[in-house]
N, C-alpha and C positions, 0 to 999 in steps of 0.2 A: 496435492497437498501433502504435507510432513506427517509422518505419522508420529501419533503423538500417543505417550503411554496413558494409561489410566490412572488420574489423580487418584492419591490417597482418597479415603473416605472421613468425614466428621464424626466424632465418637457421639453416640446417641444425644449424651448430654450437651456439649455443644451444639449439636442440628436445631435440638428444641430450642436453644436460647437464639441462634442466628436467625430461623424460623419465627419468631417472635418478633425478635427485632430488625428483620429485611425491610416489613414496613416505614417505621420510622427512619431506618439509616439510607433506604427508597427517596424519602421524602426530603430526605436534608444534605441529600448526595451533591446536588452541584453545588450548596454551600460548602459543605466538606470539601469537594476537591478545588474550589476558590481556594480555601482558607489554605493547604493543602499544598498546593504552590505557591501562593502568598509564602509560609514559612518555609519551606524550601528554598527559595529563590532567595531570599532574606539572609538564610545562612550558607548557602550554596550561591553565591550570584556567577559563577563561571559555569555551571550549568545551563542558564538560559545565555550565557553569552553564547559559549563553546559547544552546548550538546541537543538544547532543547528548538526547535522551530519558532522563532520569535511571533512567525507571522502569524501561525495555530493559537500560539498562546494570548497575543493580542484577542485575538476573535473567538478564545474561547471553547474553540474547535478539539484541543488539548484534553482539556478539562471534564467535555462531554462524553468524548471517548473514553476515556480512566473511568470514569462514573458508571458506563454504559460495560466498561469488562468486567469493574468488580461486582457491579448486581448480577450480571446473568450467572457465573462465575458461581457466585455466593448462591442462585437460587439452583443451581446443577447438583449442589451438595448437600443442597437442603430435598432435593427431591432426585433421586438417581438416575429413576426412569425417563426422564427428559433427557431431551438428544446430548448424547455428548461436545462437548467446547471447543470440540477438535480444531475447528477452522478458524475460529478468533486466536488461540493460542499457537494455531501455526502462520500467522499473521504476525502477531505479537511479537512470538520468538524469530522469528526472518527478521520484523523491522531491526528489532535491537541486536542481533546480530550484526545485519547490516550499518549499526552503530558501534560496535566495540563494546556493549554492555559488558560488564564485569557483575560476579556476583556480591560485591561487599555495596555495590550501586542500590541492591535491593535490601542493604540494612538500613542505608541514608533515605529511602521511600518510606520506608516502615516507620524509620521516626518519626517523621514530618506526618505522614498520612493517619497514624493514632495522638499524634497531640492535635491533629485538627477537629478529629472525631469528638475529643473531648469537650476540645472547644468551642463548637459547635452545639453538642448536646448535651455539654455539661457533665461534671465528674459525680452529681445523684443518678444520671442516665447511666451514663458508662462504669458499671460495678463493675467487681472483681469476673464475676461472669462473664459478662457481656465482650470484659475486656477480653476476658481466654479464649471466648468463643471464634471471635472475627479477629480476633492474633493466629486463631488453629486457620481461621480462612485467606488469610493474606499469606502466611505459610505453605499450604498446602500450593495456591497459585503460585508463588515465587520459585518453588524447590520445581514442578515441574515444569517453569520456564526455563531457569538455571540446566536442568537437565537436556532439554530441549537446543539450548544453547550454542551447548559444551559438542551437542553432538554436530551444531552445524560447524559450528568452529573448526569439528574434527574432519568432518566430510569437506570443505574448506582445502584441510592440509594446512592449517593457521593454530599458532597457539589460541588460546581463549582470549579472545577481545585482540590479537593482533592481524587484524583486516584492512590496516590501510596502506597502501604502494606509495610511491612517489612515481608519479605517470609523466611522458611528457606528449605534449598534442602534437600530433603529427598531421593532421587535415583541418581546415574549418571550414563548413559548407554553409552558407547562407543560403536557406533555402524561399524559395518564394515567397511562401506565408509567414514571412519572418520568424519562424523556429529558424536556431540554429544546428548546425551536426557537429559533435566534436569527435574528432577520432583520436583514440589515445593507445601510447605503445608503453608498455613500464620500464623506467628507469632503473629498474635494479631485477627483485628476481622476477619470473615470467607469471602473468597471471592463471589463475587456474582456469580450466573450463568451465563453460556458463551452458544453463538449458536457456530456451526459449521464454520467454515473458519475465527472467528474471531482472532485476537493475544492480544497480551500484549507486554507493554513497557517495557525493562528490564532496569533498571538505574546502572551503574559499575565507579567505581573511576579508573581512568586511572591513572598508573606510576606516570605523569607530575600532578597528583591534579584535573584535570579538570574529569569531569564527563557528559561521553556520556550516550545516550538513542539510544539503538537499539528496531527493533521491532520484533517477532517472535511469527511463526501461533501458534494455539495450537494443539496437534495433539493427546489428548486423548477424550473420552467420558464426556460429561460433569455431576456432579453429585454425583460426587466423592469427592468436595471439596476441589482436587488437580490442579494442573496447569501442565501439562507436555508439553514441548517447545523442537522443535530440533537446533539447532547449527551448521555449518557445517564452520570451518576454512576457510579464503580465502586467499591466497598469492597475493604478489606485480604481477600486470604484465601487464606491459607494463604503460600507465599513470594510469591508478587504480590502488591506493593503497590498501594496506593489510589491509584485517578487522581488524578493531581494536579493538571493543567491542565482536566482534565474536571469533576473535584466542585470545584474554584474559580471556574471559571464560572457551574456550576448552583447557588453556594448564595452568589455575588456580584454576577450582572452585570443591569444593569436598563435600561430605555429612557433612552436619553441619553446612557449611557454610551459610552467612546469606545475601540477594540481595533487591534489591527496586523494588517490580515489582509494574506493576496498572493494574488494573481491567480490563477486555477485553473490545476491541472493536473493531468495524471492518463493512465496510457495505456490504459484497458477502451475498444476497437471501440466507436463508436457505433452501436447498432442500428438499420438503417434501415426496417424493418418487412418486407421483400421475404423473408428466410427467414422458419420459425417459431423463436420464442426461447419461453426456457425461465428462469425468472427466479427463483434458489431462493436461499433467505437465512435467519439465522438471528439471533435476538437484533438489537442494534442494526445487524450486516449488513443490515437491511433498508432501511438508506437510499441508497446509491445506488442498490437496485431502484426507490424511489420516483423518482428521479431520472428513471431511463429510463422508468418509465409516465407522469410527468409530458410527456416526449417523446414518445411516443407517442399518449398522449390528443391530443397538439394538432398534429402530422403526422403520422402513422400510425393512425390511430382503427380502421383495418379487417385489421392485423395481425392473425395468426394468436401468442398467448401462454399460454403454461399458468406461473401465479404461485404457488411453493411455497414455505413459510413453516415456522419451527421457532421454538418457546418456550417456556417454562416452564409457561405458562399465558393464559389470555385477557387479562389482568392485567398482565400483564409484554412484552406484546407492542404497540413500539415502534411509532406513526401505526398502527394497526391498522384506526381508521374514513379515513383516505384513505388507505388501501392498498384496500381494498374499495371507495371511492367511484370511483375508477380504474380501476380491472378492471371495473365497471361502465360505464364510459366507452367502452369496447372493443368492438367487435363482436363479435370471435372470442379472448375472454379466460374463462379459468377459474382458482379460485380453491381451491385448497389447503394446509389448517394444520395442522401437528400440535402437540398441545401434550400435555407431558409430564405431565402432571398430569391427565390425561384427564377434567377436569372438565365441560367443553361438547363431550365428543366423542358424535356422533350427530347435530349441527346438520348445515347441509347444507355439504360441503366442511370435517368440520371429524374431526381422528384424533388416537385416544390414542398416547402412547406417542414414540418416537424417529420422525424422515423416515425412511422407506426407500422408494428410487425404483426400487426391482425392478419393482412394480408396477406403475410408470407409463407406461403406454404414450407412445411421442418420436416424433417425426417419423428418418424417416432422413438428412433435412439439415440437421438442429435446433442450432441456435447458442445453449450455457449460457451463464450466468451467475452466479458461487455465488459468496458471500459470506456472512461468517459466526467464528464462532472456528478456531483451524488445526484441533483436533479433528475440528470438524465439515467443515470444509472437505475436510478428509482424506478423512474418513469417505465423504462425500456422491461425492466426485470420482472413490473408486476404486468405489462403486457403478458411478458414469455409464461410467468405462473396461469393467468388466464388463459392461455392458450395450450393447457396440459401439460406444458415442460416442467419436469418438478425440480425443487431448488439445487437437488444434488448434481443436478445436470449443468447449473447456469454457474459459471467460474466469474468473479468480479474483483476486477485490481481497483483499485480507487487510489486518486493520489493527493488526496486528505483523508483525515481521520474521519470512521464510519458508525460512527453510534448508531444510526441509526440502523445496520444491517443485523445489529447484536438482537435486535425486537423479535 
């Protein structure tokens, strides 16, 4: 994780009024950030074309996360002693990094984000107080994102907000489980080096003109001067809609063709192989696990790892043969799969049914890493908490927004 300096503090008088009013603006938050993107989007409409996740914002998924950083955020300040925001903010600052955020973006937030409060609770609610108070708190948040930024930017070797290449694909691997592999070499200057479980931004023009950014781990060695990313198409089902940026690539893009990616970023701990890790993933989660066995295999070959895997079925499970070429590669690596359809359960290292890690015997200084959908991430993480790993231990990428981890 990034380290992240120590936000400013609230002046007493502010604390008390944002402390007063946490509740109420608690209660009327994901009206607020509705309303919030409603006028943003209103006057900003090339942001949801060109910047924002259409798919997130459809489902709301947007929405709950902004809601979910600025309470925890707001209640950090209002009370000290509680854990530091370290990891939502170095979250935060990766994603939009990995977007090109600029800081005059968080004068266009601040607009929209206090006329909706207004609007919302009304200008008898919102005094001159109220309003200085949670101005000092959206301040305080912003200046050490902006901060946080500038410095990945710098670490980069990129101006501020100048993170996108013009790449061109040099491989396309259609892989069994219908992920695709793109491998990408840059068309102009050379990418910078990447650690282990970071991604990149991929930029694609959509049918309608507008232009999404998806994000996608990296799942080669780094060193090579290439970028290889996997893919895995998604269908409509049920209110999620269909990837959109994801099934355009895998049922579009070919050798030659030419994309806008940006320089990696990403904050998961690179594992240095000195503890034992623990590397459990699920569905197309499993590529930044590939990521860090690929690191592993070629500095750390004599790590102590145990590789735990969830998916529908033998079929459906994403690099499945270099996932196992890898763990092979290992000296002290072991290799466990559940798959739900308990069709090949009985092979060696292989279980019907859902992961449950009750069973798994851990080291007691054992460093996770879980990736996967939020369900399962859920699911898998309050296992690991019951089973004495405590949360500083357990690393989780998600590849949607995670209100719920901010709890």
């Amino acid at each position: 994780m990034t380290v992240i300096a120590t936000p400013a503090q609230l002046e007493p008088a502010h604390a008390e009024v944002v402390s007063a009013t946490l509740p109420l603006i608690g209660a009327h938050i994901d009206e607020i950030t509705t309303e919030f993107y409603r006028g943003m989007f209103d006057a900003h409409p090339e942001l949801l074309r060109n910047l924002f996740n259409r798919g997130n914002q459809a489902q709301g998924a947007q929405q709950r996360a902004l809601a979910a950083s600025i309470a925890t955020f707001a209640t950090h300040l209002v009370d000290p002693d509680l854990p530091h925001p370290a990891e939502l903010l170095s979250r935060i600052g990766h994603k939009h990094a990995s977007l090109g955020i600029l800081p005059d973006q968080y004068s266009i937030v601040h607009e929209h984000l206090f006329a909706a409060i207004v609007a919302v609770l009304g200008a008898d609610t919102v005094t001159a107080d109220v309003a200085a108070a949670w101005d000092r708190v959206y301040w305080i948040m912003a200046d050490t994102l902006i901060a946080l930024e500038k410095d990945l930017y710098r670490g980069a070797g990129v101006a501020d907000g100048d993170v996108y290449r013009r790449a061109r694909v040099q491989a396309r691997v259609d892989d069994p489980s219908g992920a695709v592999l793109v491998t990408v070499v840059p068309s102009g200057q050379p990418f910078p080096d990447f650690l282990p479980g970071q991604y990149v931004s991929v930029g694609v023009t959509m049918p309608d003109g507008a232009r999404q950014l998806r994000q996608y781990s990296l799942v080669n060695a780094a060193g090579s001067g290439e970028l290889t990313f996997a893919v895995r198409p998604v269908a409509a089902v049920g209110e999620q809609p269909a990837g959109e940026v994801s099934n355009w690539i895998a049922a579009n893009i070919c050798v030659g063709d030419v994309l806008d990616v940006t320089v990696p970023f990403g904050d998961l701990p690179a594992p240095d192989g000195a503890a034992p890790l623990v590397l459990i993933s699920a569905g197309i989660g499993v590529t930044p696990m590939i990521g860090f066995l690929e690191h592993l295999a070629a500095h750390a070959p004599d790590a102590r790892v145990q590789v735990l895997h969830a998916d529908r079925s033998d079929q459906s499970h994403p690099l499945r043969e270099r996932q196992s070429e890898l763990v092979k590669q290992l000296t002290h690596a072991s290799l466990d799969i559940w798959y739900e359809d308990g069709l090949t359960a009985g092979n060696a290292g292989v279980h019907a049914g859902l992961m449950n890690v009750a069973g798994i015997d851990l080291a007691d200084d054992v460093q996770v890493y879980l990736c996967g959908g939020n369900g399962f991430v859920q699911a898998v993480r309050t296992q690991l908490l019951d089973k004495g790993v405590t949360a500083e231990r357990v690393h989780c990428e998600l590849f949607s927004p995670n209100d719920w981890l901010l709890g």
